[in-house]
Backbone as CSV, one residue per row, in Angstrom:
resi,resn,N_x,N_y,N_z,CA_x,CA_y,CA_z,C_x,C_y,C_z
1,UNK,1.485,37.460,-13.463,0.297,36.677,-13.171,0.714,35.267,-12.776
2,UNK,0.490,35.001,-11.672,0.716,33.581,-11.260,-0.554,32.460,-11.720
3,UNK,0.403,31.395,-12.274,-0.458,30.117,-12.958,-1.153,29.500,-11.399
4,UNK,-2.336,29.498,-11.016,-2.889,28.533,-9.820,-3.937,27.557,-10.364
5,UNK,-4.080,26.584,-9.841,-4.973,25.417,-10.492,-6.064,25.271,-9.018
6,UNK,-7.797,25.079,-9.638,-8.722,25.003,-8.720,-7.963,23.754,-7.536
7,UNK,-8.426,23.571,-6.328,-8.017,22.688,-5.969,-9.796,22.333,-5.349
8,UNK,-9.675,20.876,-5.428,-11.040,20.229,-5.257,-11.377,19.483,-4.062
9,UNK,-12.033,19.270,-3.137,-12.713,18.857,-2.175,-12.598,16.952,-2.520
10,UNK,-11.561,16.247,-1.886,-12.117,14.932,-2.109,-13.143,14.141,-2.554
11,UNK,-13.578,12.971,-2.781,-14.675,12.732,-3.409,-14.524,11.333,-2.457
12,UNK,-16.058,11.904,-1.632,-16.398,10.796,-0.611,-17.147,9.673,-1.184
13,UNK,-16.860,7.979,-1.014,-17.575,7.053,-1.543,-18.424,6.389,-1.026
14,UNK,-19.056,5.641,-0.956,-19.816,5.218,0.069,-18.689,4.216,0.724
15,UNK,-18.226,3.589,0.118,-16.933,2.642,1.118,-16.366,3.638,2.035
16,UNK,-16.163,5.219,1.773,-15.271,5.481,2.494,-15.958,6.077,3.646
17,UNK,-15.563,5.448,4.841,-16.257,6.306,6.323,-15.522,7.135,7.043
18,UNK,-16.077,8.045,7.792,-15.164,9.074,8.578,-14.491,8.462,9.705
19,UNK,-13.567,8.160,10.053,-12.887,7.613,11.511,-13.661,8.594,12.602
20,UNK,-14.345,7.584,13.536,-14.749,8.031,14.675,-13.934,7.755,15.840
21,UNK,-13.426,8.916,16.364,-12.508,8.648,17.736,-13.510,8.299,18.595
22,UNK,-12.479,7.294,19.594,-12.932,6.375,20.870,-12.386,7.373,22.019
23,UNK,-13.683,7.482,23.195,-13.173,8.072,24.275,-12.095,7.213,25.123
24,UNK,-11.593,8.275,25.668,-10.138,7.879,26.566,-10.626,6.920,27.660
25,UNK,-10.054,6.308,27.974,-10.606,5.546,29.109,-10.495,6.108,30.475
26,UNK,-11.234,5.638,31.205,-11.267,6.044,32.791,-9.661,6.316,33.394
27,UNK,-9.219,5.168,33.203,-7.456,5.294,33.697,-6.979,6.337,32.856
28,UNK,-6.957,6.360,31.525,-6.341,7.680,30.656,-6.619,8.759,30.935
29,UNK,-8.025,9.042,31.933,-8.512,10.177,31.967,-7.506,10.598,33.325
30,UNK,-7.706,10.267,34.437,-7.252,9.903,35.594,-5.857,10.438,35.621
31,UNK,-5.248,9.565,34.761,-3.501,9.827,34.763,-3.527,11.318,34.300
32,UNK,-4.206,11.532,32.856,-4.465,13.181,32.757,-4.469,14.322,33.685
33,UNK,-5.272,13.903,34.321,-6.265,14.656,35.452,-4.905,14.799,36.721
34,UNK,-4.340,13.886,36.745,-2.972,14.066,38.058,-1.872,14.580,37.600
35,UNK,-1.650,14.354,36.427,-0.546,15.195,35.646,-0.786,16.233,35.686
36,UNK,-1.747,16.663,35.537,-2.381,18.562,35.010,-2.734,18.839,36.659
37,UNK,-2.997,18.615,37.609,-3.071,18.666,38.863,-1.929,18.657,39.442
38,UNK,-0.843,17.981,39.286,0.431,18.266,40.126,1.028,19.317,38.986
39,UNK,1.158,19.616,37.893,1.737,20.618,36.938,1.299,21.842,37.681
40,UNK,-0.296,22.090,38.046,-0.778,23.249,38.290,-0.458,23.773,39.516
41,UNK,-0.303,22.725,40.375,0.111,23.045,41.917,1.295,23.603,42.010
42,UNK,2.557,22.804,41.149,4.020,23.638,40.963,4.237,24.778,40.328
43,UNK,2.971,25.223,39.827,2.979,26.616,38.974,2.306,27.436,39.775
44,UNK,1.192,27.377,40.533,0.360,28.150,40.926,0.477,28.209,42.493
45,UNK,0.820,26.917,43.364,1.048,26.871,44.823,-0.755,26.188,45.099
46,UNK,-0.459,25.816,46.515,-2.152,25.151,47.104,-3.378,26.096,46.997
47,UNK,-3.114,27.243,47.202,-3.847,28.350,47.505,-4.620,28.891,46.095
48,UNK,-4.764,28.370,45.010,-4.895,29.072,43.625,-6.604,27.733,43.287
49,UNK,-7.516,28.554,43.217,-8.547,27.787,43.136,-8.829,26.885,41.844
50,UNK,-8.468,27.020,40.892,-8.018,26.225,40.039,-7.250,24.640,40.735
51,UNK,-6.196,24.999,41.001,-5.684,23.987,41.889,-6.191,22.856,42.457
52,UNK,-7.525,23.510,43.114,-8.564,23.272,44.324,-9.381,22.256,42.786
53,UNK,-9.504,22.760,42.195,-10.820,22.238,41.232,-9.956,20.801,40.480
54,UNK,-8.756,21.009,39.938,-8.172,19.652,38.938,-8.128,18.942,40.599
55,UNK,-7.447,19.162,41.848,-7.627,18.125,42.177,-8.629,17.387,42.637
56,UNK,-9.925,17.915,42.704,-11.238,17.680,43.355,-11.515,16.405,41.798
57,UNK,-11.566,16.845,40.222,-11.518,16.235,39.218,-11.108,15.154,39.297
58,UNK,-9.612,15.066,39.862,-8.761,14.023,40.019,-9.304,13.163,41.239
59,UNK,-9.854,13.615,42.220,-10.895,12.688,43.532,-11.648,12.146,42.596
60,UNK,-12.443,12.365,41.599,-14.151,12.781,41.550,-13.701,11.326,40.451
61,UNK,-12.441,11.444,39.616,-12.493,10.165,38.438,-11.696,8.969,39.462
62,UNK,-10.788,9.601,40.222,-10.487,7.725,41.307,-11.773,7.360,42.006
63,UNK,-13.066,7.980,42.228,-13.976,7.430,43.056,-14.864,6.844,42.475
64,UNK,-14.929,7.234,40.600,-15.621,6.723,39.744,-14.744,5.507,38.940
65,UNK,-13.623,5.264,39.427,-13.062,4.488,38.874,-12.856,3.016,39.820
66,UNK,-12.817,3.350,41.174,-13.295,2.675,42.003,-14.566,1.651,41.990
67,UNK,-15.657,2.462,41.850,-17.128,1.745,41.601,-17.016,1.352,40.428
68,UNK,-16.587,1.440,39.804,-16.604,0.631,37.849,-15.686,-0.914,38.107
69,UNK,-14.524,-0.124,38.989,-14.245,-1.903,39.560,-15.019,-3.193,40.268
70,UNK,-15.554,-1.854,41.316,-16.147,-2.938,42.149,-17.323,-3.880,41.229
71,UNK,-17.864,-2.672,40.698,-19.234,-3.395,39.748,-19.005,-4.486,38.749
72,UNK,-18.072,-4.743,38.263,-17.206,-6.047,37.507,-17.169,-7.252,38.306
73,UNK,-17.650,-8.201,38.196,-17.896,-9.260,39.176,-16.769,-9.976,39.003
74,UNK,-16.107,-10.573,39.890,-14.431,-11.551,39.742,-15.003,-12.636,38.645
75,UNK,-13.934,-13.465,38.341,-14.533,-14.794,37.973,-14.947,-15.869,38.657
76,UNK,-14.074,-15.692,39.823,-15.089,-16.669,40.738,-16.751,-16.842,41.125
77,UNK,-17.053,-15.168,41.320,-18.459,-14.519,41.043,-19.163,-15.136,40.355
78,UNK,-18.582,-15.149,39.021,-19.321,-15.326,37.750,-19.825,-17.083,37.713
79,UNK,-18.506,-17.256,38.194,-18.759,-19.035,38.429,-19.758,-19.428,38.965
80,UNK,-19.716,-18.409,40.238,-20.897,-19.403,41.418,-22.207,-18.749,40.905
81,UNK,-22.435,-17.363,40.302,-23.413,-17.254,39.400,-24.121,-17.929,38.884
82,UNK,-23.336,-18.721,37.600,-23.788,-19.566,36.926,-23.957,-21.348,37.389
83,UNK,-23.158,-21.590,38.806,-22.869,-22.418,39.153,-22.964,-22.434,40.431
84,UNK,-24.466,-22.322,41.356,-24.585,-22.102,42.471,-24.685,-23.396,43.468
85,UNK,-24.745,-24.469,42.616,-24.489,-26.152,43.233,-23.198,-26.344,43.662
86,UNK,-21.897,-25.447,42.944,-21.100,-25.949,42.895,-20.460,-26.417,44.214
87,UNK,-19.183,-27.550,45.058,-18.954,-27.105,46.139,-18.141,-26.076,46.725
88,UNK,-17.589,-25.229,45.245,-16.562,-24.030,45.750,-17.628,-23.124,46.103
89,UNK,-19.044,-23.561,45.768,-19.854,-21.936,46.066,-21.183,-21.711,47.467
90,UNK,-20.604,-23.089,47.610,-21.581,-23.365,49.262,-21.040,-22.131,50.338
91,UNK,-21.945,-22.109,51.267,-21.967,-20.611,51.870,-22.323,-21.603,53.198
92,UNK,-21.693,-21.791,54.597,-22.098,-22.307,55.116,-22.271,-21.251,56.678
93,UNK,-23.146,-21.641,57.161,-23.194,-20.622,58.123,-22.705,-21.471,59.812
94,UNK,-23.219,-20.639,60.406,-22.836,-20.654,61.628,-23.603,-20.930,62.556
């Protein structure tokens, strides 16, 4: 007869919280997405529709990663934003 002892379920406190994972970022995803896209191509060749799909993935997050840039205004932007008197932000025409 083997001696075994209950084993018990931690005892959650209110101090203690569950760690919530943070999604990967756009670039983390991206680099993913081209790694597993050129892996699949050297395994499978152009012709394997899979293939067809990580790299379409891999278009689909540089084109969304693109517009997330553009939409970030420079700091100069931000300047003449807030600072449309300024003389770096005169617009002079023609």
């Amino acid at each position: 007869m083997a001696y075994t002892t209950p084993i018990s379920a931690p005892k959650m406190t209110s101090a203690a919280t569950p760690k919530v994972l943070s999604e990967p970022s756009l670039e983390t995803r991206l680099q993913a997405a081209l790694e597993h896209a050129r892996r699949l191509t050297e395994m499978r060749g152009t012709a394997d529709i899979e293939v067809a799909i990580a790299w379409e993935t891999v278009e689909e997050l540089q084109v969304a990663l693109h517009r997330r840039r553009q939409a970030t205004p420079t700091a100069f932007e931000a300047y003449c934003a807030t600072n449309p008197d300024a003389p770096e932000c005169r617009v002079y025409e023609d």
